[in-house]
C-alpha positions, 0 to 999 in steps of 0.5 A, a space after each residue: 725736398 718740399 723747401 725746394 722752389 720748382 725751378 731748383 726741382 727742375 735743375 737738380 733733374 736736369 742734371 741728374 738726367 744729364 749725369 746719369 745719360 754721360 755715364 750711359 752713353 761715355 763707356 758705349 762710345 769708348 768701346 766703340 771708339 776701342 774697336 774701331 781702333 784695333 780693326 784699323 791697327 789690323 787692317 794697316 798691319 795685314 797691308 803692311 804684311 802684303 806689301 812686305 811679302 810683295 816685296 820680298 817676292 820681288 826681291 827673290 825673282 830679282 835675284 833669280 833672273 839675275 842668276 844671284 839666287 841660293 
């Protein structure tokens, strides 16, 4: 290390900094991208349940004021 010049001191610091800050910051922002994902998967399923049963009653008071109902 003493046969290192000041200026290759500097980058193998640098880039021990920026290594070390990517393997911090890239799983807590995966994870939070993770999460974002299944809320949004979530909410888009819980609307298409809505609409679909929305549907269905539709279909069922359809049928009953047409007379067609079981």
């Amino acid at each position: 290390m003493k046969n290192l010049t000041i200026g290759l001191r500097v980058l193998i610091g640098s880039g021990i900094v920026l290594v070390l800050s990517v393997g911090l910051i890239l799983p807590l922002a995966m994870a939070k991208l993770s999460e974002l994902s299944n809320q949004a998967e979530q909410r888009e399923l819980e609307n298409l349940f809505v609409n679909l049963t929305e549907q269905g009653n539709r279909i069922k008071i359809l049928a009953i004021t047409t007379g067609d109902y079981r």
